[in-house]
C-alpha positions in Angstrom: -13.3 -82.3 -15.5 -16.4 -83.6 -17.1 -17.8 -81.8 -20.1 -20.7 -80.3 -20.3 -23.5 -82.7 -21.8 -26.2 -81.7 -24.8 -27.3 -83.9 -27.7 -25.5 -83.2 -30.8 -27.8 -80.8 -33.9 -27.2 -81.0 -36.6 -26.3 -78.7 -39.7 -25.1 -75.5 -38.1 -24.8 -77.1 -35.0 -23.5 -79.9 -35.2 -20.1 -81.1 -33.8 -18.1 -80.7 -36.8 -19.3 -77.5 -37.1 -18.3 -76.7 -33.3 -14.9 -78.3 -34.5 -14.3 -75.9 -37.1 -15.0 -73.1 -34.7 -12.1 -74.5 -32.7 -9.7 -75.0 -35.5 -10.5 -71.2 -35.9 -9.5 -70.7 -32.3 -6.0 -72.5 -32.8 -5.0 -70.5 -36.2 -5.9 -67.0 -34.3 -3.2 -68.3 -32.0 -5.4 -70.3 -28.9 -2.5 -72.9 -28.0 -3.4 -74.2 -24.5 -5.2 -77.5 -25.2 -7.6 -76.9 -21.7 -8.3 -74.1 -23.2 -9.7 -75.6 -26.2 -11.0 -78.3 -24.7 -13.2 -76.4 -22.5 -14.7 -74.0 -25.6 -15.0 -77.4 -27.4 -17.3 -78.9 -24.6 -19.6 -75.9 -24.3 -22.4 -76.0 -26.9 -22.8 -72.5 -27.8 -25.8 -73.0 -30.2 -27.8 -73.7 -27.0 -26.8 -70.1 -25.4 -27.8 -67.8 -28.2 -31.1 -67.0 -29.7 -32.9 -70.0 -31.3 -33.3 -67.9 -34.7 -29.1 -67.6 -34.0 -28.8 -70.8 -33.5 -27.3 -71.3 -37.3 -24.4 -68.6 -36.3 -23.4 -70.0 -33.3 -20.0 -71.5 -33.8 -19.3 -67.9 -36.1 -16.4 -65.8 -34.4 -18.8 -63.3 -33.6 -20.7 -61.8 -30.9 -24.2 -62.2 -31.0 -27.6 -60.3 -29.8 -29.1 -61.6 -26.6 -31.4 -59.0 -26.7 -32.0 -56.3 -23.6 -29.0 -54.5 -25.2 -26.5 -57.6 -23.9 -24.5 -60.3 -25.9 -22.9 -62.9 -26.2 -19.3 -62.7 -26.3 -16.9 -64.1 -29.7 -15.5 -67.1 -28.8 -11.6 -65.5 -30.0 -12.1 -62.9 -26.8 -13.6 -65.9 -24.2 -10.9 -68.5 -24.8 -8.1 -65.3 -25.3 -9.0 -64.1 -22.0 -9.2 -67.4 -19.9 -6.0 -68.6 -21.9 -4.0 -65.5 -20.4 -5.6 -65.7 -16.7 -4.9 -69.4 -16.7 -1.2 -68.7 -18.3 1.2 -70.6 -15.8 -1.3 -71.4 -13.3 -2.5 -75.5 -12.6 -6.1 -74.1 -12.7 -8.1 -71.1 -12.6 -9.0 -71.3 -8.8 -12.1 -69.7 -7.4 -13.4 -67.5 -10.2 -16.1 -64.6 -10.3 -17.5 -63.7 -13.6 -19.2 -60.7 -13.9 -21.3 -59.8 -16.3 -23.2 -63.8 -16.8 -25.2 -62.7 -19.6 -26.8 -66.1 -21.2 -24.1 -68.4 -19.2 -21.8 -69.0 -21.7 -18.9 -68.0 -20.4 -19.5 -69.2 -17.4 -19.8 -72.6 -19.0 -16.7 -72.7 -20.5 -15.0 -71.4 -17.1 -16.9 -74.2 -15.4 -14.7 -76.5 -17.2 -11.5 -75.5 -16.0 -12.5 -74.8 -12.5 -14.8 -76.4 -9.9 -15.5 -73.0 -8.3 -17.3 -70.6 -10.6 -19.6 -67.3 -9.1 -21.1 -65.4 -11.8 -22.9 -62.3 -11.2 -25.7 -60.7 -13.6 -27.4 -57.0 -12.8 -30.6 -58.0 -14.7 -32.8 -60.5 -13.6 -34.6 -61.4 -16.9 -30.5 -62.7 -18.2 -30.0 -64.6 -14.7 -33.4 -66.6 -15.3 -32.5 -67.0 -19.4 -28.7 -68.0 -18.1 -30.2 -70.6 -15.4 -32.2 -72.3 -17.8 -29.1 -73.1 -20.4 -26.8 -73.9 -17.6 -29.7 -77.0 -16.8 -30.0 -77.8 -20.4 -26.2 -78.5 -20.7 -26.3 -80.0 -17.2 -23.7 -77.5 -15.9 -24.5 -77.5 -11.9 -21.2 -76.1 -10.8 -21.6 -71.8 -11.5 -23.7 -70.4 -8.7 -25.5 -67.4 -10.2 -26.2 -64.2 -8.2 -28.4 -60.8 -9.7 -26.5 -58.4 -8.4 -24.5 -55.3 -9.3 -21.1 -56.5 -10.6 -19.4 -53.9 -9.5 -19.5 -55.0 -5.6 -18.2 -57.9 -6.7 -19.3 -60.7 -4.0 -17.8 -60.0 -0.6 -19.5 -63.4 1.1 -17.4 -65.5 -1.6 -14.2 -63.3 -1.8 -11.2 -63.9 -1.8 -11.1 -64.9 -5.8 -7.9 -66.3 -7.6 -9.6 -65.4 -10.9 -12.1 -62.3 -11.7 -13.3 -62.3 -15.3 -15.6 -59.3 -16.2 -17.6 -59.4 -20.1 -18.0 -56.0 -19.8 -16.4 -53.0 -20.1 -15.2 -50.9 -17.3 -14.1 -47.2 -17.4 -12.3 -47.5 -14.0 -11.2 -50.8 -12.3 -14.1 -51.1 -9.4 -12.5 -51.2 -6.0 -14.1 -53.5 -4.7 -13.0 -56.1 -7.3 -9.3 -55.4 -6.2 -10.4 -55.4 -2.8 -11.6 -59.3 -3.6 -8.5 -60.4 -5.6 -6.3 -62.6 -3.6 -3.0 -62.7 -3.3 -1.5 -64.6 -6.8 -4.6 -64.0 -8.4 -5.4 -62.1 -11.6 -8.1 -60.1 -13.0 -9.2 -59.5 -16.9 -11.5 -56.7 -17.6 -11.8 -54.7 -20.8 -11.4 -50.9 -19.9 -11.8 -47.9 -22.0 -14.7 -45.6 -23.3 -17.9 -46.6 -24.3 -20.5 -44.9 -25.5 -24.2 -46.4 -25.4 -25.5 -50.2 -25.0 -23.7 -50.6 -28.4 -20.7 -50.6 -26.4 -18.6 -48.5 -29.4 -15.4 -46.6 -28.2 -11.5 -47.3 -27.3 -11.8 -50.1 -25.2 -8.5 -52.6 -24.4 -8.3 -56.0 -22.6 -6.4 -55.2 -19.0 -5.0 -58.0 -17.2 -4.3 -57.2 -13.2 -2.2 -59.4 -10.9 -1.9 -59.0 -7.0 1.6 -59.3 -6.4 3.2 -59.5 -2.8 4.1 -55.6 -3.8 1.2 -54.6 -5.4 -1.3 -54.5 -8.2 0.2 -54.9 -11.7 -1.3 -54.4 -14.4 -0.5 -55.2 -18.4 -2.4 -54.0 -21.6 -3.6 -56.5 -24.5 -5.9 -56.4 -27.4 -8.5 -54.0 -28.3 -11.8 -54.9 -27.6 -15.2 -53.7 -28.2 -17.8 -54.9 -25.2 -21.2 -53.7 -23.8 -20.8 -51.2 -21.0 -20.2 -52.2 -17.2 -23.6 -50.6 -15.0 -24.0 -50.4 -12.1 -27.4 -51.3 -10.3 -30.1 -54.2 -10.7 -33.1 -54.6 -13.2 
């Protein structure tokens, strides 16, 4: 699948500096080359803040502002790596929670089918305008409440939410199909600072049900409902 296309910076955001963040990736344990390949192809410096720019290939989250951010690169390549785990491909996937587009990016590499959902509008118009800078045409965008997932899409083989529930939302379950598999982080948060006991949950829908297995611990922003 064709990488996503920027021109090289330089300093902080150069490639060698996006290759160290992936040589990070592989000694905290990323081993599925796709995987790697995908975060690799992504510029990330183009997603945060400009005055971030310098920190973008850190292992950290970063401030997008509006109380949202952008998710460590560890926690986007640890989730896709465990929903793509034994599968050719990810499959129609629904992100929710599209923040700047980063993730959304990266997903875009593995998959030809990406949905990504956003509740505020000013992050869908921010998120639209680095998805055409890195000429990534294949997520559709949608402001809308995460939580109702997207019916008019459904059914998904992979649902990806980047932030953190305290319940699964029904509706999500509702629009996992059959062999698919969902990664949310649930738990406890308290504020936009997203603080609390929070783990990564993976779901699969099995021919006898929903099954569901605990990771890591997490800390993410919390999952609203509504629009802005």
């Amino acid at each position: 699948m064709a990488a996503a296309h920027v021109g090289i910076g330089i300093g902080m955001t150069s490639q060698r500096t996006r290759q160290r963040m992936i040589d990070r990736l592989r000694e905290k344990g990323i081993r599925d080359e796709s995987v790697l390949a995908a975060m690799a192809a992504v510029p990330r410096h183009v997603f945060v803040e400009e005055a971030l720019a310098y920190r973008a290939y850190e292992d950290t989250a970063l401030p997008l502002g509006l109380g949202q951010t952008i998710s460590q690169p560890y926690i986007v390549a640890r989730m896709i790596e465990v929903l793509k785990a034994g599968r050719p491909g990810l499959g129609r996937t629904l992100e929710i929670g599209a923040g700047c587009g980063y993730q959304a990016a990266v997903l875009a590499q593995l998959t030809d089918e990406v949905y990504a959902i956003e509740r505020l509008e000013a992050l869908i118009a921010k998120a639209k305008l680095n998805l055409r800078q890195v000429q990534e045409f294949r997520v559709r965008l949608k402001h809308g409440d995460g939580q109702l997932g997207l019916p008019e899409a459904a059914p998904f083989d992979t649902i990806i939410l980047a932030a953190a529930a305290q319940r699964v939302p029904p509706a999500l379950l509702q629009q996992l199909a059959l062999g698919g598999r969902m990664m949310l982080p649930l738990g406890l948060s308290s504020g936009v600072s997203g603080t609390g006991d929070q783990v990564l949950c993976l779901i699969e829908r099995r021919p006898e049900g929903f099954v569901e297995s605990r990771l890591d611990a997490v800390r993410f922003v919390p999952l609203l409902s509504g629009i802005e």
